[in-house]
Residue, then its C-alpha position, 0 to 999 in steps of 0.5 A: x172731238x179730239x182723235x189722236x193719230x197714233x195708230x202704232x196698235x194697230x194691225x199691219x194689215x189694216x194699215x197697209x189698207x189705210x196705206x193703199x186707200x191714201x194711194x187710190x185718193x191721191x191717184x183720184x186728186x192727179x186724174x181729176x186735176x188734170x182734167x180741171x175737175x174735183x170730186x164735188x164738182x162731178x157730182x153737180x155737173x148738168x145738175x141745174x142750179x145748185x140748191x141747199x139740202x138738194x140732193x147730188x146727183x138727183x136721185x142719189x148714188x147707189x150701188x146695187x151689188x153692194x147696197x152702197x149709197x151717197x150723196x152731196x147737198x149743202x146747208x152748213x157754214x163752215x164748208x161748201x157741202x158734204x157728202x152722206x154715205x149710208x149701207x141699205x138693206x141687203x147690204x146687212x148681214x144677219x143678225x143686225x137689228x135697228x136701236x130699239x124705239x117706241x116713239x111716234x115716227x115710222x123709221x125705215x125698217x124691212x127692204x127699206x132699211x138704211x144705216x148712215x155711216x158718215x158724213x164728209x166735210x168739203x170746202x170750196x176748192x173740192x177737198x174733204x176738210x171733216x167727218x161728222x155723224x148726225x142724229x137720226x132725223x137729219x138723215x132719215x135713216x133706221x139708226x143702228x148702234x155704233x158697234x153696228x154701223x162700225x160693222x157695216x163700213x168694210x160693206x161700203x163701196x162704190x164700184x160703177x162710173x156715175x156719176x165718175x169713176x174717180x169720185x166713186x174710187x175716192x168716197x170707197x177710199x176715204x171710208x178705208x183710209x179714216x175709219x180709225x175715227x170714223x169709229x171714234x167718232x160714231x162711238x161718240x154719237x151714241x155716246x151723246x145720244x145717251x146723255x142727251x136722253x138722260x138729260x131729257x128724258x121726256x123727249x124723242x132723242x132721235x128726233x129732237x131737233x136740239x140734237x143734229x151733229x153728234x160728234x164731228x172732227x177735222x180732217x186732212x189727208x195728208x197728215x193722216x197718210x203720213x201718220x199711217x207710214x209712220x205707223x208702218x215704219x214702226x212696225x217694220 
């Protein structure tokens, strides 16, 4: 997927958070780098060994007060993991219902709700390289629309010390600082969900396993900060 970053149109307000946000994740780099360490690796220390599609830390990250979760794992090339960040049940605000499905599998649904937002892309020295949405059955999650989850992403925040208070501040930040094509690019999903469908129209799309990465985009933080001071300077 290509993504233009000119973001001039957009409101001051949000920028100035994109702005802040590129700050917090900068701050997260300095404390962690003094100390030897980068966001992945606090999520796999006294872990054990590091097993692909495992789950990082054991038993996820989730934030009770506001229905926050993530957590690392690692079975593609091209990257060293990534992390999956998703908003459960409770953490919705009424009036958001699941896409409709007829098919055979029972999706998560009530209390147990849950809506992946993204993915993150690491390579090996600890820095986020990409974001990628999925197809439904690669998270198990319920599956909602992109207007939907777009919705939900001013929800997603992690505010307590485990696994480190730094990652948590840093995955918080990364939401904040790349939503312009976060929303791209769920917007995308469900774009090739639909044609996919159309061009199968005999399959359950959301658990076709032809059908994993959705929509997926490179990423480097640097160069978006700077896209959005500019966008700033613009407007000032």
């Amino acid at each position: 997927m290509k993504f233009k970053t000119d973001f001039t149109n957009l409101p001051l307000g949000q920028l100035e958070s994109m702005q802040d946000a590129g700050e917090r994740i900068e701050e997260c780099y300095r404390l962690l780098v003094k100390a030897n360490a980068n966001v992945v690796g606090q999520c796999l220390a006294h872990q054990g060994k590091f097993v692909q599609y495992d789950h990082y830390p054991k038993g996820d990250i989730f934030d009770k007060e506001t229905k926050s979760q993530y957590y690392y794992h690692a079975h593609r090339e091209g990257e060293h993991g990534h992390f999956h960040t998703f908003v459960r049940a409770g953490g919705m605000p009424d009036g958001i219902e699941p896409v409709p499905y007829d098919g055979d599998i029972e999706l998560p649904s009530g209390k147990d709700a849950i809506c992946h937002l993204i993915a993150v892309s690491m390579n090996r020295p600890g820095y986020p390289i990409g974001l990628f949405s999925t197809n439904r059955w690669v998270t198990g999650e319920t599956f909602y629309s992109a207007e939907d989850a777009i919705g939900l992403l001013d929800q997603f925040l992690m505010d307590h010390t485990y696994p480190c208070l730094a990652t948590n501040r840093w995955i918080s930040a990364m939401i904040i600082l790349f939503r312009p094509q976060i929303e791209a690019l769920l917007r995308e999903r469900d774009r090739v969900i639909a044609s996919w469908q159309e061009k199968n129209p005999d399959k359950d799309v959301y658990e076709d396993r032809d059908l994993e990465l959705t929509s997926i985009l490179k990423i480097d933080v640097k160069k978006q900060r700077a896209a959005v001071e500019k966008a700033i300077a613009k407007q000032s």
